[in-house]
C-alpha positions as protocol buffer text, in pm:
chain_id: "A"
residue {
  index: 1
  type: UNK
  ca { x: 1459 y: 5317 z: 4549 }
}
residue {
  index: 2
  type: UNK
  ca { x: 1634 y: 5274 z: 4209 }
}
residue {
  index: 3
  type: UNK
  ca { x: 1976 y: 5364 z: 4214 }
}
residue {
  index: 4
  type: UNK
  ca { x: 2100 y: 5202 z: 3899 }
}
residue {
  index: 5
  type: UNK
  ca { x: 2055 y: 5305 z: 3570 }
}
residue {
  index: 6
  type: UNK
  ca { x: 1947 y: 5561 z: 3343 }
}
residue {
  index: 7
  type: UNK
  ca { x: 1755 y: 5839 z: 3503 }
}
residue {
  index: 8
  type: UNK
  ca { x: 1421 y: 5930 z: 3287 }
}
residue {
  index: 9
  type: UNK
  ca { x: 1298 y: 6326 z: 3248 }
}
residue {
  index: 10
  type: UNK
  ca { x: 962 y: 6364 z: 3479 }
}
residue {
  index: 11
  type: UNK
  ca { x: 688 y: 6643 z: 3415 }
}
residue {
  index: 12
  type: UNK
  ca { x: 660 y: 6876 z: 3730 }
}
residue {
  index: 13
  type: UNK
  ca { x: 380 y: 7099 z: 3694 }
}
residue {
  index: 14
  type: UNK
  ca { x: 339 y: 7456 z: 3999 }
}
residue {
  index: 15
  type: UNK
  ca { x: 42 y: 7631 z: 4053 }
}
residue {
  index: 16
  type: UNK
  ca { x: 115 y: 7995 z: 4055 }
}
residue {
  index: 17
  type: UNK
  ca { x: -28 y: 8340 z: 4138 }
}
residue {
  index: 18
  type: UNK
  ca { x: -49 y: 8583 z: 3837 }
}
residue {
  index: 19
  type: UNK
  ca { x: 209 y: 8788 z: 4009 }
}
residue {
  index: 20
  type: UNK
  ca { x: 421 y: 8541 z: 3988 }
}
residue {
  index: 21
  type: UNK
  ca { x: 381 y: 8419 z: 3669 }
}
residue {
  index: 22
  type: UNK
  ca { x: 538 y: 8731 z: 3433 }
}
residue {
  index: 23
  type: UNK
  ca { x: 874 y: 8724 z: 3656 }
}
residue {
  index: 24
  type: UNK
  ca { x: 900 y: 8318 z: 3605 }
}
residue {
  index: 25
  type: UNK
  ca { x: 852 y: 8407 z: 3245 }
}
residue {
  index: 26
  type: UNK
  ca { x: 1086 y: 8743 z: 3266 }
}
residue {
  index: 27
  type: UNK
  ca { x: 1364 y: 8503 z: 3407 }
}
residue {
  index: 28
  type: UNK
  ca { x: 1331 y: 8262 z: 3161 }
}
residue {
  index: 29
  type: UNK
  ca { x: 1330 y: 8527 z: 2838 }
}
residue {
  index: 30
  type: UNK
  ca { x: 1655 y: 8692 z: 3041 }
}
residue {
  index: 31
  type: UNK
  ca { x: 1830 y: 8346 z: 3050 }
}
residue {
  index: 32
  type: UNK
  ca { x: 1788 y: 8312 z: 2674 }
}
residue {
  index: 33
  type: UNK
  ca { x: 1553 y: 7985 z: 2741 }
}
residue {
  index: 34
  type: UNK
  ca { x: 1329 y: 7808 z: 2558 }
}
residue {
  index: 35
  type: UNK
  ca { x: 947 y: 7795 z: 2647 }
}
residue {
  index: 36
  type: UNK
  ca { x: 610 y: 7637 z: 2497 }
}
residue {
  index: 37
  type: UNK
  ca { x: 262 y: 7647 z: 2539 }
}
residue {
  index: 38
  type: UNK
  ca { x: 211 y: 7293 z: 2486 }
}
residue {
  index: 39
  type: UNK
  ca { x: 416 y: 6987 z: 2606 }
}
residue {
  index: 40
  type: UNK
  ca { x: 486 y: 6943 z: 2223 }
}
residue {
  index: 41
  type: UNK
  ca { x: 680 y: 7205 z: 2159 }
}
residue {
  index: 42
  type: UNK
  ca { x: 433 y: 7304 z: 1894 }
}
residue {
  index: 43
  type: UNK
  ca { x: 386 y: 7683 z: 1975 }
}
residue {
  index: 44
  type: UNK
  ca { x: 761 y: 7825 z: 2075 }
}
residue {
  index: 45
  type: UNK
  ca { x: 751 y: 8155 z: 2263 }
}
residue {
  index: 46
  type: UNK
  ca { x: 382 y: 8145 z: 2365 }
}
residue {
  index: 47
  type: UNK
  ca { x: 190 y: 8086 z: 2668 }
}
residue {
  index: 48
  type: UNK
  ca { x: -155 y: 7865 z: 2697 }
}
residue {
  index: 49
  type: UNK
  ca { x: -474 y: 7994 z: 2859 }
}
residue {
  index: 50
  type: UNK
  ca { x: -616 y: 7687 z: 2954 }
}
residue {
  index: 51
  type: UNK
  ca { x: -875 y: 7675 z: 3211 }
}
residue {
  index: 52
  type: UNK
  ca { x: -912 y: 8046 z: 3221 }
}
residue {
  index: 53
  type: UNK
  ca { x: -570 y: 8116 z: 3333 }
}
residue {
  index: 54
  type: UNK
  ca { x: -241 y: 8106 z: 3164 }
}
residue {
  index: 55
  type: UNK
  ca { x: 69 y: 7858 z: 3147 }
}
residue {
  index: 56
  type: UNK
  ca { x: 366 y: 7717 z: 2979 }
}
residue {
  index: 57
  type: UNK
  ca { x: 640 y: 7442 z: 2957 }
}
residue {
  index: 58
  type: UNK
  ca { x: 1038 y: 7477 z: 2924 }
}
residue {
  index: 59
  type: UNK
  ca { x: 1269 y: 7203 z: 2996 }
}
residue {
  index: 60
  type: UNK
  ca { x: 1487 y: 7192 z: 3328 }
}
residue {
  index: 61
  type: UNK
  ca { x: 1907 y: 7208 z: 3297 }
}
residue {
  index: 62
  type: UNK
  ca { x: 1830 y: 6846 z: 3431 }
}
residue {
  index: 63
  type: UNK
  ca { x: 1598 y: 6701 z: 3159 }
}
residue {
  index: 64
  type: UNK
  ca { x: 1256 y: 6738 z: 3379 }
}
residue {
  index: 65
  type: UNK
  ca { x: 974 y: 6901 z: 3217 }
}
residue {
  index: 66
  type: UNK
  ca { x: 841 y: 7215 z: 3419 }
}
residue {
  index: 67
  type: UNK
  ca { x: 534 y: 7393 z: 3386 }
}
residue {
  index: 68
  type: UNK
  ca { x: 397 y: 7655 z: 3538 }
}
residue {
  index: 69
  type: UNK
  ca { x: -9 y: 7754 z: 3582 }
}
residue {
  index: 70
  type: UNK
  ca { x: -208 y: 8025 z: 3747 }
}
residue {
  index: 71
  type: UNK
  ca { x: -568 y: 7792 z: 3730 }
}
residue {
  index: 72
  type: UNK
  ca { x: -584 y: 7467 z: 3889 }
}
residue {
  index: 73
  type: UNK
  ca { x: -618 y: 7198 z: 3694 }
}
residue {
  index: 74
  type: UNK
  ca { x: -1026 y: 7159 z: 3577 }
}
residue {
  index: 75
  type: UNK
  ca { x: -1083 y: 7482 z: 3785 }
}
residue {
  index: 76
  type: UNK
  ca { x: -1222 y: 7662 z: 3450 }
}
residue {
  index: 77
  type: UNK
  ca { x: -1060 y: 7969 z: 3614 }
}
């Protein structure tokens, strides 16, 4: 394990139920946060529906890039 240096942002992706997914997103328009539907930050404030099911990005207090989806990856829902 690295211990020196400059620590680098990763991309943590969850699969999660539709139930769960409006109170992540409640939570994160309560905290006043920032969220995408693409990694890009091209489209602020909106969710993807990618593979039949919905997602989006926001960036961790720590730098990491989390993302939350209710489809498995290349399910197609």
């Amino acid at each position: 394990m690295d211990t020196e240096g400059e620590i680098h942002g990763q991309h943590d992706a969850f699969l999660v139920s539709e139930e769960k997914f409006d109170p992540i997103l409640g939570r994160l328009r309560d905290d006043g946060r920032q969220w995408w539907a693409d990694p890009f930050k091209g489209q602020p404030h909106e969710i993807n529906h990618e593979g039949g099911g919905r997602g989006l990005y926001w960036e961790g207090p720590d730098g990491h890039w989390l993302e939350i989806i209710t489809c498995p990856f290349g399910s197609g829902g």
